[in-house]
C-alpha positions as semicolon CSV with decimal commas, in nm:
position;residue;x (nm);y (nm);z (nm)
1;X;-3,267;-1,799;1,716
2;X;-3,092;-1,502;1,609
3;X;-2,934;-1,481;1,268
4;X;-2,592;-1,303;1,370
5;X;-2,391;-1,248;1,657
6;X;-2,410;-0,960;1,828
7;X;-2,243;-0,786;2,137
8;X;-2,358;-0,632;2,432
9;X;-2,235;-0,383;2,721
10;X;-2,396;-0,262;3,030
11;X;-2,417;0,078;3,050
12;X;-2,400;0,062;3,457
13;X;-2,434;-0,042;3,759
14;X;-2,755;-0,271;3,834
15;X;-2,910;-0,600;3,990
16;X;-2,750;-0,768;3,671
17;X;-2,370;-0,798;3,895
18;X;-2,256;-0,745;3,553
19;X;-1,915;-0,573;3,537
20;X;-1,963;-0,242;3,358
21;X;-1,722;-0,212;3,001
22;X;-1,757;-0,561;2,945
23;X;-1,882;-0,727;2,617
24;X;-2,065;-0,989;2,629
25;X;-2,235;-1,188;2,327
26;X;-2,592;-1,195;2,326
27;X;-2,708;-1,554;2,278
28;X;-3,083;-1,463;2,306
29;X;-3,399;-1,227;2,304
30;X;-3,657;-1,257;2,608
31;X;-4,005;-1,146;2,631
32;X;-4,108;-0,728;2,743
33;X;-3,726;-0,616;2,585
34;X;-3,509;-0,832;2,749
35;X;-3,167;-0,966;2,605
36;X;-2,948;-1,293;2,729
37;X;-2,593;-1,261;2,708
38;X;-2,295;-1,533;2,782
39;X;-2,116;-1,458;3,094
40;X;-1,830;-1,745;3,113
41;X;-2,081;-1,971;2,993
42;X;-2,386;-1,901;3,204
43;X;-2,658;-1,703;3,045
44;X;-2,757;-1,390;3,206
45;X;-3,054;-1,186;3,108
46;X;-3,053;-0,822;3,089
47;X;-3,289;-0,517;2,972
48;X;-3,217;-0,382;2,657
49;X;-3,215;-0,024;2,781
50;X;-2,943;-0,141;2,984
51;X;-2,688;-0,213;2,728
52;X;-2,523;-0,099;2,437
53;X;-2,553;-0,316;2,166
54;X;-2,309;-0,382;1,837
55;X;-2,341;-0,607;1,540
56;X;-1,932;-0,638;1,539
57;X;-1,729;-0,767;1,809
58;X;-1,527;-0,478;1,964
59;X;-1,210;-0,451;1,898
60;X;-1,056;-0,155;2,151
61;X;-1,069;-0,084;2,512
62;X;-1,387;0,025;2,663
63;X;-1,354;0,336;2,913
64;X;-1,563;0,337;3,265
65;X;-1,632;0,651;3,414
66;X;-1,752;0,621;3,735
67;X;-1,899;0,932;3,924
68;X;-1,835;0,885;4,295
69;X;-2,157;0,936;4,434
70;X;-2,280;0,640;4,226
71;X;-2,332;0,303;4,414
72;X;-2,064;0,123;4,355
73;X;-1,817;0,344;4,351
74;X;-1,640;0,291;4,667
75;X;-1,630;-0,059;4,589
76;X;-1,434;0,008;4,276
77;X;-1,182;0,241;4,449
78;X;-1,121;-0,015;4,695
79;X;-1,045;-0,240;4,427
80;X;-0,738;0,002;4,371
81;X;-0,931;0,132;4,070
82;X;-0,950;0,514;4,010
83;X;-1,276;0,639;3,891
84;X;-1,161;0,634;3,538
85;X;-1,059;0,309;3,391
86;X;-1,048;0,081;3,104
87;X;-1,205;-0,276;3,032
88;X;-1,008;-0,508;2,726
89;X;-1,218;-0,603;2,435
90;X;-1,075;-0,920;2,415
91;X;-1,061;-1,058;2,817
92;X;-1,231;-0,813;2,979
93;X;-0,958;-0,752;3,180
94;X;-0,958;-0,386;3,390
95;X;-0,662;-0,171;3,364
96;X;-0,554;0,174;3,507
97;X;-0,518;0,445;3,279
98;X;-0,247;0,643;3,461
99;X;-0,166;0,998;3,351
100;X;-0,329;1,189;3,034
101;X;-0,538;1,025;2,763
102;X;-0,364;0,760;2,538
103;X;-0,454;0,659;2,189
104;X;-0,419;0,244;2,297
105;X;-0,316;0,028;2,530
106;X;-0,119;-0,342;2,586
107;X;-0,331;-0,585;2,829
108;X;-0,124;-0,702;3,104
109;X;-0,352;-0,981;3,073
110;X;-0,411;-1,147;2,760
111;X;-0,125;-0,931;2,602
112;X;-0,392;-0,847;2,301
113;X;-0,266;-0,439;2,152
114;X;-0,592;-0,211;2,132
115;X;-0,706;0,139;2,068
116;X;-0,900;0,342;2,287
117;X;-1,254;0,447;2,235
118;X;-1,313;0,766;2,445
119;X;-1,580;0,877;2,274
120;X;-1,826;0,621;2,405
121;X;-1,726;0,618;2,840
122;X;-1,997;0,368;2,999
């Protein structure tokens, strides 16, 4: 059992299906490096170098960056995502970033008010 909760991100795209800027909490540690995090309550295990991990839960927007060679890519732009997006701390909802680089943003889903962390893009 772990002692405190903790949060995890992928860092990209993998045979995980899990959606890149998203936090998830990890509810467990697997054997060879592996870490199991809550996914609307199904546990999903992932390996450690995949993910960012944090001993607070995050409280501003996560950036994706996608390059558009990368697979996956497509899929995201036909999602009528641009490359460049954000993913909210709080429902892990995806949201355009329009023009320039702003300091925060308002959900349009959970209407939760958070800053911006570009200097971590995933």
């Amino acid at each position: 059992m772990m002692a405190a909760k903790q949060w995890a991100r992928i860092k990209g795209s993998g045979v995980h299906g899990l959606r890149r800027g998203a936090w998830y909490v990890v509810v467990g540690r697997g054997r060879s490096g592996m870490l199991v995090v809550n996914v609307s309550t199904r546990n999903v295990p992932v390996r450690r170098e995949q993910v960012d991990v944090r001993d607070d839960q995050p409280v501003s927007w996560s950036v994706v960056q996608w390059d558009g060679a990368e697979p996956g890519a497509k899929r995201i732009s036909e999602s009528g995502f641009d490359l460049t997006y954000v993913v909210c701390p709080s429902c892990r909802g995806r949201t355009r970033l329009g023009n320039g680089q702003p300091a925060g943003l308002t959900c349009p889903e959970c209407a939760g008010e958070f800053a911006i962390d570009w200097s971590a893009r995933c």
